[in-house]
C-alpha positions in Angstrom: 115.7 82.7 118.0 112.5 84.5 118.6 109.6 82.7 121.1 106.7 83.6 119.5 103.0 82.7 121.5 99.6 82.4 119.2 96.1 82.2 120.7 93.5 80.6 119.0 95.5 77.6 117.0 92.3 75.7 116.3 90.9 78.8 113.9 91.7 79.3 110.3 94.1 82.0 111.2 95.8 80.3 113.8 96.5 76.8 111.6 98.2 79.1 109.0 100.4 81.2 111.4 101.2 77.7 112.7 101.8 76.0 109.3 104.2 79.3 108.6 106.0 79.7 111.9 106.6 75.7 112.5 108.7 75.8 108.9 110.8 79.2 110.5 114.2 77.7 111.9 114.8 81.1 113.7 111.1 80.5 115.2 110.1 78.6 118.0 106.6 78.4 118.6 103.8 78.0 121.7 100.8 77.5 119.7 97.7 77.9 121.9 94.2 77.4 122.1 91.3 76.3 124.5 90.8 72.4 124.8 92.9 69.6 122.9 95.0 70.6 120.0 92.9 69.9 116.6 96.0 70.5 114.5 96.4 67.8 111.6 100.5 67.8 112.8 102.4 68.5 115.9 106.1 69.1 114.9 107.6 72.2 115.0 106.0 73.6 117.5 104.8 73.0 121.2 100.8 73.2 122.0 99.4 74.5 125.2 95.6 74.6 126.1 94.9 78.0 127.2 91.7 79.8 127.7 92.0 83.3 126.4 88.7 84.4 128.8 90.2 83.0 132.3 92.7 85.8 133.0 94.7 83.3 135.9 95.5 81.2 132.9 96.7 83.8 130.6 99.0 85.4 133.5 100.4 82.2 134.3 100.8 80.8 130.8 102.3 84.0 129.5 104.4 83.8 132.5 106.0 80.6 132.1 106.4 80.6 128.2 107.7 84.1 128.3 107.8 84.8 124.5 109.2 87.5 122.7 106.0 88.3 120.9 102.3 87.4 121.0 100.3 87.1 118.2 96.6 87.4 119.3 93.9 86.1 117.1 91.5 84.3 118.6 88.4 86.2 119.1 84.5 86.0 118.9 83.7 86.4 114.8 80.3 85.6 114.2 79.0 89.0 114.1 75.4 87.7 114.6 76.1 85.7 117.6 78.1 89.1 119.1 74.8 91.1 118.4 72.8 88.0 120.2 75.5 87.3 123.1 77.2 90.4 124.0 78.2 89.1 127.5 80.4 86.5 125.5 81.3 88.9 122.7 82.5 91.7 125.5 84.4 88.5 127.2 86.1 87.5 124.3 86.9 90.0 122.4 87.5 92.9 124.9 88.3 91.1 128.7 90.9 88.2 127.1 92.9 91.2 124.9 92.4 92.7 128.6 94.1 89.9 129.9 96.5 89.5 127.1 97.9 93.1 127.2 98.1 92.7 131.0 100.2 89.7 131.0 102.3 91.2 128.0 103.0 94.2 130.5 104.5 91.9 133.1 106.5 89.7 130.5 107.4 92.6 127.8 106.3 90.8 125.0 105.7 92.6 121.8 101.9 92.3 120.6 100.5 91.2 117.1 96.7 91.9 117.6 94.4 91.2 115.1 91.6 93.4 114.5 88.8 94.1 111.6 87.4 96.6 109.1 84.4 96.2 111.1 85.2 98.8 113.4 84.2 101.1 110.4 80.9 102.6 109.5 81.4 101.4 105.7 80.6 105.0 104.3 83.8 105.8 102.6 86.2 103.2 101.9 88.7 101.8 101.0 90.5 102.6 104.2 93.7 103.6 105.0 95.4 103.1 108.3 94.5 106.7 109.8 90.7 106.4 109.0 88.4 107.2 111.8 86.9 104.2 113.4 82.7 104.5 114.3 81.3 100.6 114.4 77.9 100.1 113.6 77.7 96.5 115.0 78.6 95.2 118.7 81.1 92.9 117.3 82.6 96.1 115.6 82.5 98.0 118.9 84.1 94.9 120.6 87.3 95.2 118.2 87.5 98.4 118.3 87.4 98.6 122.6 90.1 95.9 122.2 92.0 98.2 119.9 91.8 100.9 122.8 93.0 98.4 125.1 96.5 97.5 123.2 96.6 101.7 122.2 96.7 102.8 125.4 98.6 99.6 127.2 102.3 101.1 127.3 103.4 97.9 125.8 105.3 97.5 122.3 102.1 96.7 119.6 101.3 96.6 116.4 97.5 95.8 115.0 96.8 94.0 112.2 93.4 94.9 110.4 92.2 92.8 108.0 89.0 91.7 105.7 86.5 89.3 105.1 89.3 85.8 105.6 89.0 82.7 103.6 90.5 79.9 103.3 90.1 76.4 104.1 91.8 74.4 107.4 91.7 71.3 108.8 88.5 69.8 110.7 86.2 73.6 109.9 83.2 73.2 109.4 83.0 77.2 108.4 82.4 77.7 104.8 83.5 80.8 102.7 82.1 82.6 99.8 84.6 80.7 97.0 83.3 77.1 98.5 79.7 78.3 98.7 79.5 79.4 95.5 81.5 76.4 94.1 79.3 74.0 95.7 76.0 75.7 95.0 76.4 76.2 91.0 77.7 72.7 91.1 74.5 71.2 92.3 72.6 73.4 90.2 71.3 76.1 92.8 70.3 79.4 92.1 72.3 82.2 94.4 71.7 85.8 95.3 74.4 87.8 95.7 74.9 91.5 96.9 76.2 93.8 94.5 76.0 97.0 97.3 78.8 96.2 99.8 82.6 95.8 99.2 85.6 94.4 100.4 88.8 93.3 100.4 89.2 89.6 100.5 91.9 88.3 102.4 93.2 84.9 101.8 93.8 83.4 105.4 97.5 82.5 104.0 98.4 86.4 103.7 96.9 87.3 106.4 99.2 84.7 108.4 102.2 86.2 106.4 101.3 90.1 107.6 101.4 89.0 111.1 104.3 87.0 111.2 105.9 90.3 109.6 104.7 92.1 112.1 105.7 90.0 115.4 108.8 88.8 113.5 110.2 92.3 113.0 108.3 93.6 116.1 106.7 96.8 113.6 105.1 98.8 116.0 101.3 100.6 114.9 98.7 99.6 112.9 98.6 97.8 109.4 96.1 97.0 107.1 96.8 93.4 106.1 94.3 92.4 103.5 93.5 91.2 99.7 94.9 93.9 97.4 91.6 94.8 95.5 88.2 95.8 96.3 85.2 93.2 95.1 81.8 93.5 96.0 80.5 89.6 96.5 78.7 89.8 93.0 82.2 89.9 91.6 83.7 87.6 93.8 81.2 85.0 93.0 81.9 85.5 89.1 85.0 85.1 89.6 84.8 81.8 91.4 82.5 80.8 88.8 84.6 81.4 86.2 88.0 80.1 87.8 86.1 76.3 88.0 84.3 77.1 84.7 81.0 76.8 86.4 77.4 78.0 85.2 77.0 82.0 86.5 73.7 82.4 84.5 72.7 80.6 88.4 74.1 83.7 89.6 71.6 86.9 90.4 72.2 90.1 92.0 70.9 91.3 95.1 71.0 94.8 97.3 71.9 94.0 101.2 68.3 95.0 102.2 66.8 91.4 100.8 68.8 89.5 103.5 67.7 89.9 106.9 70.7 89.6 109.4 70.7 90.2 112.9 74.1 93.3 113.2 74.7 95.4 110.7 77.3 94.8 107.7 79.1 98.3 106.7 77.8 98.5 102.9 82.1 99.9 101.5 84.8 98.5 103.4 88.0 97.3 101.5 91.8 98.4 102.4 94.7 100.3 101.2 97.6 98.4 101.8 100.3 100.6 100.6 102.0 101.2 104.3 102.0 97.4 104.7 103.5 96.6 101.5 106.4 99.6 102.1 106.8 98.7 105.8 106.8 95.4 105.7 107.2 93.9 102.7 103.7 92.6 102.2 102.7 90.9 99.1 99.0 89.6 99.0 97.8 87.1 96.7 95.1 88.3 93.8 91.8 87.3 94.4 92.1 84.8 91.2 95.2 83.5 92.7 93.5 83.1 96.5 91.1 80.9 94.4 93.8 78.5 92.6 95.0 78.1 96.3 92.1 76.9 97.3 91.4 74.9 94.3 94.4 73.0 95.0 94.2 73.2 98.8 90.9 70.8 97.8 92.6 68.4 95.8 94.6 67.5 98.2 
């Protein structure tokens, strides 16, 4: 039986790791997050309020619960609001994985830390996992400090990187590209869409998967845990268009520089997965298939 710990069990993220791990008979789970659980069900796992940014509560949670592996994905992701607040970016994102690590150290928990292709400049993907990090956003700095922090900890880790999530949970408000697209050519609205930047998309489901392999079979370094192909948004859009059989004449494209945003995006992100895949046994969803999940995620 392996005791497995989550942070951030509200999140998209964390409600798939905890519809995944609940269902694991060899699993028991803590799933935590700060305030009341918001989780549509409650069996199969025990929930505990935990604030990831007050470090007494991490020690003493950590302390009691002593799991065998921590998988820690709540952090600050609005990469806007990071370059707006960086007091509550920094605290976040780089003083709770401070906290985490710390209290992994006195347990000797195994660490699942989940981090971004943000911490790239964007002039040369697709990535592999020995790429040189060089973030050209403070939310990208933020994940990348944090990466430092579990690098340089002493404790057993593995990071899981990962790109542009979607996916749809219970009680979000957060939209995604595939529901804003649906919902725009389905009222009839024109949409601009940028044709200059690329990425992998990552359906929140996989992601969940890579880090359960990693905590699960404690694989120790970093992994790219992503969608397997590279899309610019353009295509993504399309695709969604043409997976509900929706009107993409509505569609235009656009270069990055018409939309004025706060941080910086990096313009050619996107993942090579290969080491995931042969280490452990990682099989992502298409892009088309992520979409017929969510289709039928929203008939239900």
């Amino acid at each position: 039986m392996t005791k497995i710990l989550i942070t951030g069990a509200n999140g998209l993220l964390g409600q798939k790791l905890v519809d995944l791990l609940a269902k694991q008979a060899d699993v028991e789970l803590i799933a935590t997050a700060r305030g009341q659980n918001r989780l549509p069900f409650s069996d199969g796992y025990t929930y505990r309020s935990m604030d990831i940014t007050d470090r007494q509560q991490v020690l003493d949670t950590l302390a009691e619960v002593r799991p065998d592996a921590v998988i820690h994905g709540a952090a600050m992701t609005d990469v806007d609001k990071c370059e707006l607040d960086k007091d509550a970016c920094w605290a976040q994102n780089v003083s709770a994985t401070e906290y985490i690590v710390e209290a992994c150290q006195q347990t000797n928990a195994f660490l699942c830390h989940v981090s971004t292709d943000f911490i790239f400049d964007g002039a040369a993907g697709p990535y592999d996992e020995t790429a040189e990090p060089n973030p050209i956003s403070f939310y990208g700095w933020s994940k990348y400090a944090a990466e430092k922090v579990v690098r340089h900890s002493g404790i057993r880790w593995g990071i899981a990187r990962t790109v542009l999530v979607y996916g749809i949970a219970h009680d979000m408000s957060r939209s995604n590209i595939i529901l804003w697209v649906k919902k725009s050519l389905e009222d009839g609205k024109k949409i601009k869409v940028v044709t200059d930047q690329f990425r992998s998309p990552t359906l929140a489901e996989d992601l969940a998967q890579g880090c359960a392999l990693i905590a699960t079979q404690q694989a120790e370094g970093i992994f790219n845990i992503s969608g397997k192909e590279v899309l610019t948004p353009y295509e993504m859009a399309i695709q969604t268009a043409d997976y509900f059989g929706l009107d993409k004449s509505l569609i235009t494209m656009a270069d990055a520089s018409t939309f004025k945003q706060t941080a910086r995006r990096p313009p050619r992100t996107g993942f090579i997965i290969d080491k995931a895949r042969t280490v452990l046994g990682y099989d992502p969803h298409s892009f088309d298939e992520g979409i017929a999940t969510l289709a039928s995620q929203l008939a239900k």
